[in-house]
N, C-alpha and C positions, 0 to 999 in steps of 0.2 A: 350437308356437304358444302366445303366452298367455294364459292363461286373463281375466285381467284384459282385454285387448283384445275377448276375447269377450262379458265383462257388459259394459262400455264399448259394444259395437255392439247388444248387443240392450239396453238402457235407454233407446233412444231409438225413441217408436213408428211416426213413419216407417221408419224401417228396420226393425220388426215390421212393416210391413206390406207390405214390397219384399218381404222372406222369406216371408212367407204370401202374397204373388202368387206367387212361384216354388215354392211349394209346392203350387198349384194346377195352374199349367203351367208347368213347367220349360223352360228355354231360349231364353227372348223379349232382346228385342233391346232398347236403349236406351229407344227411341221407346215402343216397346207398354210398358214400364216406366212410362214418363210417362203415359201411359196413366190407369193406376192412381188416381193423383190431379192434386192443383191444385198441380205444381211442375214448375219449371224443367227443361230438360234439365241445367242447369247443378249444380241441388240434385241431381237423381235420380244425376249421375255423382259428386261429392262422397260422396253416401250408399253407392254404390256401390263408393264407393274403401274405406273405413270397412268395409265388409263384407268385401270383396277382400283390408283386411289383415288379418282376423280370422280368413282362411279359412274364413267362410259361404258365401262367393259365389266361385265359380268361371268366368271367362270362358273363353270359348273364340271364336278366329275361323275362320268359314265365309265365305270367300269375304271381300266387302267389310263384312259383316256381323261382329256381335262379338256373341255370346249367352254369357248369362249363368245357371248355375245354383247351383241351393241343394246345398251341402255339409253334410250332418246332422251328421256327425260330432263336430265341436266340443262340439254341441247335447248329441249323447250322452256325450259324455268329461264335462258337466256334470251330466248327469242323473247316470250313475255314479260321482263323485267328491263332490258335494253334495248330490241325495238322495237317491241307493242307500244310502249308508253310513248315512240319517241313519232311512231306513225299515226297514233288514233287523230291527232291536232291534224296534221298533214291530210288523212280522209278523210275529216269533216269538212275541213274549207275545201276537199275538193267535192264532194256528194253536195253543198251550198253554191260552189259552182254550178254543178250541172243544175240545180233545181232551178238555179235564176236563167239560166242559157234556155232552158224548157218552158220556163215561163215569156222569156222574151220573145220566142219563137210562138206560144201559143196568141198572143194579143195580134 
């Protein structure tokens, strides 16, 4: 999946906020989605689709029902591809801090 699809679905903050209801309670249905706020069935399943292609949102059908849940993963292939890489330099010189601040204290 790509990554661009991914910043493309979360820059929009309805769809942070469809994801953080399903981050609350995972697996709600269309309806209880609408719920959430002051839109349309029609916008919530649009946003839905958007999320669906970015592989955030995962549906699944039970019965006549279609539930929907939150896929972290993507979320996490971004945290460790754009800030892992961008923090590990950052906590080494600071963990090299503190070891010299501990040694200067021990002498």
């Amino acid at each position: 999946m790509s990554m661009d699809a991914v910043f493309k679905a979360l820059a929009d903050p309805t769809r942070r906020r469809l994801l953080d209801s399903l981050r609350a309670r995972n697996g709600q249905t269309l309806s209880e989605l609408c719920a959430c706020g002051d839109m349309t069935r029609q916008a919530v399943a649009k946003h839905l689709a958007i999320l669906e292609a970015a592989n955030l949102v995962v549906a699944q059908k039970r019965g006549r029902e279609k539930l929907h849940y939150l896929n972290p993963v993507p979320i996490g292939d971004i945290a460790t591809r754009w800030i892992g890489k961008y923090e590990r330099s950052r906590l080494g010189a600071l963990a090299d801090l503190k070891s010299q601040l501990e040694r200067k204290t021990d002498d």
